[in-house]
C-alpha positions in Angstrom: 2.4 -3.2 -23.4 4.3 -1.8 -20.5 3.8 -0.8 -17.2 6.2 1.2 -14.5 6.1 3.5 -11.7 6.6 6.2 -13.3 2.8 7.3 -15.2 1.2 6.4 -18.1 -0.7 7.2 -20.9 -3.4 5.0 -22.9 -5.8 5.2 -25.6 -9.4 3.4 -24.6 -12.6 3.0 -25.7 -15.3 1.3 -24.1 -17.2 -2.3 -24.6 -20.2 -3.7 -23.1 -20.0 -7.5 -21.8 -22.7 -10.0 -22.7 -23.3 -9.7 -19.2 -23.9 -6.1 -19.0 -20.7 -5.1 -17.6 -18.9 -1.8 -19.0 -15.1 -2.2 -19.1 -12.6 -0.4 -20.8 -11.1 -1.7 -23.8 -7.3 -0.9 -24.4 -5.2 -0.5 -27.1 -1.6 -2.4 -27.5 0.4 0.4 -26.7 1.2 2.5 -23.5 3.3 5.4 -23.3 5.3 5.5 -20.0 7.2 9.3 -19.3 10.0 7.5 -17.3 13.6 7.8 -17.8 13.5 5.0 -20.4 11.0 4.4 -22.6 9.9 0.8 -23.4 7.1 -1.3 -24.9 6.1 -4.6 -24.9 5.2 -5.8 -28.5 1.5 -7.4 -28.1 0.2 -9.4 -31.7 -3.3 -8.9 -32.9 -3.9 -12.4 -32.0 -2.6 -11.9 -28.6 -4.5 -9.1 -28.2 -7.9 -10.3 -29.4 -7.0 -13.4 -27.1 -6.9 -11.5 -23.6 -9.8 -9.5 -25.0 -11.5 -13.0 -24.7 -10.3 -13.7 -21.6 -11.5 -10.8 -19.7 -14.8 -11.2 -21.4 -15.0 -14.8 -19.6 -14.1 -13.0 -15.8 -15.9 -11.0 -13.6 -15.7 -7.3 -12.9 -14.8 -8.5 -9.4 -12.2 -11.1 -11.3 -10.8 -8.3 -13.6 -10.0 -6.2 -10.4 -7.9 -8.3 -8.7 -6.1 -9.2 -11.6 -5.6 -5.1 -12.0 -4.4 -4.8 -9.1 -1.8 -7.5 -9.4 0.2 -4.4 -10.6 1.7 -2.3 -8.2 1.2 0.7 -10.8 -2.6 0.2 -10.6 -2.4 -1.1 -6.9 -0.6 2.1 -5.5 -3.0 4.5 -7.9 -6.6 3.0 -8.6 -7.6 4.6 -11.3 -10.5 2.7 -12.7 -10.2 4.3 -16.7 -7.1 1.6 -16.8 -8.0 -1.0 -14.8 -8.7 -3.2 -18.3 -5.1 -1.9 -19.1 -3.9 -3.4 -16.4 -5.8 -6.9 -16.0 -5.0 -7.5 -19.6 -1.0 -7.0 -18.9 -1.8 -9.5 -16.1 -3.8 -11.8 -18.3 -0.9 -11.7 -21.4 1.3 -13.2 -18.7 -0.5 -16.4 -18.5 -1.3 -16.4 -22.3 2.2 -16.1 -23.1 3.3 -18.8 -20.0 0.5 -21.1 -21.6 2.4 -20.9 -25.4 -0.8 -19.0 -26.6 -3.3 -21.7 -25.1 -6.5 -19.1 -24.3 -8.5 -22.0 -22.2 -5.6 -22.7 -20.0 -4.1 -19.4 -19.7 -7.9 -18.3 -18.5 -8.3 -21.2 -15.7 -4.9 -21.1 -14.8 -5.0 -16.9 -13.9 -8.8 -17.4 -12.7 -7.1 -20.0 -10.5 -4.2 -17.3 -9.4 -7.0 -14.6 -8.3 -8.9 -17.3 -6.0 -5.1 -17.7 -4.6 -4.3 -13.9 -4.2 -7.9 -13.2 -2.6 -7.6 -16.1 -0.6 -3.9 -15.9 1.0 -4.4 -11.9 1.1 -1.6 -10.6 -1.2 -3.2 -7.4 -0.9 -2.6 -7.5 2.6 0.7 -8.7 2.4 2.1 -5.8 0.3 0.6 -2.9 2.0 1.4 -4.6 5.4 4.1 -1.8 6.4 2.0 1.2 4.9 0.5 3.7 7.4 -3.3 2.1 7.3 -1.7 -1.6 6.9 -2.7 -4.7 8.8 -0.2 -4.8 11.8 -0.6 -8.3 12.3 0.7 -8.6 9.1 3.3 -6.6 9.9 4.2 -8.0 13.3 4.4 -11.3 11.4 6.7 -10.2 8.6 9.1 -8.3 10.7 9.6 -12.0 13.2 9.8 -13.9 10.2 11.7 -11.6 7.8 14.5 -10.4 10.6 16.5 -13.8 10.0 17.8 -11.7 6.6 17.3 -14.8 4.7 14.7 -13.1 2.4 15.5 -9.7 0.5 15.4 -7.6 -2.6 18.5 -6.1 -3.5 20.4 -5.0 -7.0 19.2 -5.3 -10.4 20.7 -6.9 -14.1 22.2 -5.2 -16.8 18.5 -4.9 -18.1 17.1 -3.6 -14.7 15.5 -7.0 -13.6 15.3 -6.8 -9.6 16.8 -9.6 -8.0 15.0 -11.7 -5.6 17.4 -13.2 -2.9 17.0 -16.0 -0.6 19.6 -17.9 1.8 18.5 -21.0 2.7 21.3 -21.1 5.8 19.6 -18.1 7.6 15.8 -19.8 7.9 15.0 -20.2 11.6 11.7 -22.2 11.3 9.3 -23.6 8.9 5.3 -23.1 9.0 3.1 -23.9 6.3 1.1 -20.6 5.6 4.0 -17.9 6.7 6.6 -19.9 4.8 4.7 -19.5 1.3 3.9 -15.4 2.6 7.2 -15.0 3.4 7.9 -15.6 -0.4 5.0 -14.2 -2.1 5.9 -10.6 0.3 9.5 -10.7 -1.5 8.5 -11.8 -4.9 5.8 -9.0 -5.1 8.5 -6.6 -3.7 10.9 -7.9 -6.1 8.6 -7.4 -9.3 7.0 -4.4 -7.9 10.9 -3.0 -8.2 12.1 -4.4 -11.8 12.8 -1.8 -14.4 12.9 -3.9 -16.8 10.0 -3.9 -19.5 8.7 -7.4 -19.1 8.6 -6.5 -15.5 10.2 -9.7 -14.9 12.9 -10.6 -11.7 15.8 -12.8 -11.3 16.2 -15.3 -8.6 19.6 -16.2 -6.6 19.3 -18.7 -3.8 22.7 -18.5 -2.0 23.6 -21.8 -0.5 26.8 -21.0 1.0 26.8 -22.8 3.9 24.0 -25.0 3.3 23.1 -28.4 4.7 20.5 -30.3 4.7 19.4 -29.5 8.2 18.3 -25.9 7.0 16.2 -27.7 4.1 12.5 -27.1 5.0 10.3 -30.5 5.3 8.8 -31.8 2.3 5.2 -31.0 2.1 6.5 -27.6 2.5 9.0 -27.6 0.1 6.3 -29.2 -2.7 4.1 -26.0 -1.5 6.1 -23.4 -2.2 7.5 -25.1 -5.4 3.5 -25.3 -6.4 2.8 -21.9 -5.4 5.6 -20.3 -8.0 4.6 -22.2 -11.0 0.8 -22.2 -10.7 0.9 -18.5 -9.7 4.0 -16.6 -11.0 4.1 -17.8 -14.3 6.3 -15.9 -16.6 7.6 -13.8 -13.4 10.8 -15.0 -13.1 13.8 -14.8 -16.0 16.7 -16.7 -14.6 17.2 -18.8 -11.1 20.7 -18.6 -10.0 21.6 -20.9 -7.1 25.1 -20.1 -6.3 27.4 -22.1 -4.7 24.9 -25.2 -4.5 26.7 -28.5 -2.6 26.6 -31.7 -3.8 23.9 -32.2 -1.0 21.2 -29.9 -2.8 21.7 -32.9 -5.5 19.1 -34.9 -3.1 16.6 -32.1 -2.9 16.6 -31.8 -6.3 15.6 -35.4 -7.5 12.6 -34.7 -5.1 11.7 -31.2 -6.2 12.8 -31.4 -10.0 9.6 -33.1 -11.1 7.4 -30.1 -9.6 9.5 -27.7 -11.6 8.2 -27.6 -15.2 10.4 -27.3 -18.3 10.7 -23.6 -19.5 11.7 -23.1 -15.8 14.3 -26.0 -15.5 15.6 -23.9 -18.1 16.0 -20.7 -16.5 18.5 -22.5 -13.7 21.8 -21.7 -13.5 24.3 -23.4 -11.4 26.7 -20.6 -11.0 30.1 -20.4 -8.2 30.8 -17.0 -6.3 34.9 -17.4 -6.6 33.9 -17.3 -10.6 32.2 -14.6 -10.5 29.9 -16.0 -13.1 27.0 -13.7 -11.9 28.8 -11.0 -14.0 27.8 -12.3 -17.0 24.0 -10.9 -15.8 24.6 -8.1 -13.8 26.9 -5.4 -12.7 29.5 -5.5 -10.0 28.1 -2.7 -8.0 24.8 -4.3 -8.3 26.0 -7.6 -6.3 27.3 -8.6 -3.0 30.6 -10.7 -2.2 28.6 -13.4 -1.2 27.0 -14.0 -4.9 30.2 -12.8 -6.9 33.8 -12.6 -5.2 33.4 -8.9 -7.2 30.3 -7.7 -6.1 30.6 -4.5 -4.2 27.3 -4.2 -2.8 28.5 -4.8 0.5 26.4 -3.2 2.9 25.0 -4.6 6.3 20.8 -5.2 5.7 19.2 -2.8 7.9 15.9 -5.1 7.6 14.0 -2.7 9.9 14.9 0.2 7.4 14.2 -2.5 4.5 10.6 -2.7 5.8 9.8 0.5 7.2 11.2 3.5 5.8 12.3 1.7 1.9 9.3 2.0 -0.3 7.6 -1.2 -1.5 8.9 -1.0 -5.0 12.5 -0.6 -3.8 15.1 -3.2 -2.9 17.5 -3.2 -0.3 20.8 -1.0 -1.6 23.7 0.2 -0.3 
């Protein structure tokens, strides 16, 4: 199972709930007419698992989860919006090593956190009928460049980008939106067919004085692995000092396993980033031969790039 921006096609039939509630039953397989077709494989068992799940939620529940898609998000379509909660739902089955009882709390947990924070809001905060508080908000917060979407792998992954040195302020609530705006953005523009993202912290010039306080730091760290599991495929922190050493004995413990295993330490002058990605999909700054060198127009970035676009050159 797939999804992209480009449209798809599905087979479905329909089911009726315990409760009552008709919902569309889909099959294992999407067609997408995109440049590049792809599939995700799904197993039987998976796919009588997630079946179960969404049994267990609420039309209300199976929604949001729906609409965690920015497929299904930018074209409601209700024939597919089981498609779509049950690629959301695989995620946490898949994050939760097949586990059905904790993949279901842990996404029924994730919606509550969506409906309550307003990710909805969040992504559509620069669209024509968008909530310009939001938007005021984002465009303060955001014109530091220290968050960003820019470039993609060798297998299309969009890259997440954050600077640590550029951050001009830490608040509880807009630090953790901040984040959750670019990580949308950033899995909203992957290509690839996991729709997963990379992450690159650049710490160039880092010191502990830009590190945010603690109770922040723990909140953000808890908002990516309760609620973005399986989102991100590697974490590159480039250039890291031997001062991030102390921030990581106190965040480490909140990062689980799989993820620890994701981090890379990598160093710009060694251009090591080329491993993952192309040159002409980097900047200097991550590898010494990146050539996406271009000055971040973050006004443009926001207001004239589509959501499911990065910054580029």
């Amino acid at each position: 199972i797939t999804t992209d921006r480009d449209l798809y096609h599905s087979y479905t039939h329909t089911a009726t709930t315990e409760m009552g509630i008709r919902i569309a039953e889909a099959t294992t397989t999407m067609v997408l007419s995109s440049k590049r077709q792809s599939m995700m494989e799904v197993s039987p068992e998976e796919e009588r698992q997630i079946s179960g799940m969404l049994l267990e939620m609420t039309e209300d529940e199976i929604e949001v989860a729906a609409r965690a898609s920015q497929d299904y998000f930018s074209q409601p379509n209700a024939a597919f919006t089981t498609v779509f909660a049950k690629l959301y739902a695989l995620r946490f089955l898949r994050a939760k090593d097949g586990d059905q009882k904790k993949a279901l709390s842990r996404m029924q947990d994730t919606i509550r956190f969506r409906k309550e924070i307003n990710v909805d809001g969040l992504r559509k905060a620069f669209d024509k009928d968008g909530n310009t508080d939001y938007a005021m908000r984002l465009e303060k917060d955001l014109a530091p460049r220290h968050l960003y979407v820019q470039g993609y792998d060798t297998e299309g992954r969009s890259t997440y980008i954050f600077v640590p040195r550029n951050v001009q302020g830490h608040d509880v609530e807009w630090t953790i939106k901040q984040h959750v705006y670019t990580l949308e953005r950033a899995i909203a523009s992957s290509r690839a067919r996991d729709k997963t993202v990379n992450a690159v912290v650049d710490f160039k010039g880092f010191s502990l004085r830009h590190a945010p306080p603690t109770h922040i730091g723990k909140a953000f760290m808890a908002t990516f692995r309760n609620h973005y599991a399986g989102a991100i495929n590697n974490i590159f922190l480039v250039d890291a000092p031997s001062s991030f050493s102390f921030l990581w004995n106190i965040f480490k413990p909140l990062v689980g396993t799989k993820t620890r295993n994701k981090i890379h330490f990598v160093k710009s002058r060694k251009n090591e980033l080329s491993k993952f990605c192309f040159t002409n999909q980097a900047a200097f700054a991550l590898m010494h031969c990146g050539e996406q060198n271009g000055i971040l127009d973050m006004d443009e970035y926001l207001h004239e790039i589509p959501f499911c676009e990065g910054f580029r050159v």
